[in-house]
N, C-alpha and C positions, 0 to 999 in steps of 0.2 A: 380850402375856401378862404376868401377874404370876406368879413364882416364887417361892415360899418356900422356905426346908428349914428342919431343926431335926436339928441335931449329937448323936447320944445316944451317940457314941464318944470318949473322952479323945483327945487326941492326935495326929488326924486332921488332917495336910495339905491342904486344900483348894483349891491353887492350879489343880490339874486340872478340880476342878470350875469354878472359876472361868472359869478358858480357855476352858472347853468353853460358857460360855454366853456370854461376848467372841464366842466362832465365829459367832453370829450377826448379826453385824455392827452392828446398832443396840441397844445396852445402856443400862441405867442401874443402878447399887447404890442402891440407896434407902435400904439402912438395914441391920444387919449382917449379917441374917437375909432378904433380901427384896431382886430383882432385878427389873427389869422387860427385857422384848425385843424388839422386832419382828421377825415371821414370820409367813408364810404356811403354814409347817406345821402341824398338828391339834396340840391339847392332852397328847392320848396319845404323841405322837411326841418334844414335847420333852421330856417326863417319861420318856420310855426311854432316850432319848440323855443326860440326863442321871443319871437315878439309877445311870448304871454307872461314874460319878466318886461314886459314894456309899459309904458304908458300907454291909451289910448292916440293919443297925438304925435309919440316918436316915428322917429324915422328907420327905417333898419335895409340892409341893401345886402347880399348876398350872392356873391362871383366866384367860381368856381379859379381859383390860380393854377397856372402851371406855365404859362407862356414867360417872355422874355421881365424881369425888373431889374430894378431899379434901385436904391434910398441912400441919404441922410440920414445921421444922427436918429435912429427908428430907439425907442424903449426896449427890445427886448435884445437877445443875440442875432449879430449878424448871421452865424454859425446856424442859428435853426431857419432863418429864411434861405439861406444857401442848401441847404437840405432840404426844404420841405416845402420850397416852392416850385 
C-alpha cells in the first residue's frame, strides 16, 4: 500500500505514527509525506489503525500499489520499491 497523510496541526509529533506504520514490518518513507508497506490487511484497516496516531484534522489516503510507477530522487531504496511495488 501507499500511504500518504498531510499535517494540518502545527506542532504534531509524529513519531507514533511513524512507529505505528514501522509495525508492519516491510516499510519504505519515500518521501516526507508518503510511506509505502506491505500487508495483507484491507485498505480500510490500515487507515484505522493508523489515523488514531493522527490529529483530528489530518489528512491520511490509503492505495493499495501494484500497477505500473514511476519516481525521482524518493528517501528510501530504489531496490525496495522495484521489489515491493
Amino acid at each position: 500500500y501507499i500511504i500518504s497523510y498531510e499535517s494540518l496541526s502545527s506542532g504534531q509529533d509524529y513519531k507514533s505514527f511513524y512507529n505505528a506504520i514501522k509495525s508492519y514490518g516491510s516499510w519504505a518513507h519515500i518521501s516526507k509525506f508518503v510511506w509505502a508497506i506491505v500487508t495483507d490487511d484491507k485498505a480500510s484497516e490500515v487507515r484505522e489503525n493508523l489515523k488514531s496516531f493522527l490529529n483530528p484534522k489530518d489528512r491520511i489516503f490509503v492505495i493499495r500499489s501494484g500497477g505500473e510507477a514511476a519516481w525521482k530522487d524518493v528517501v528510501c531504496s530504489s531496490e525496495w520499491l522495484k521489489k515491493n511495488l
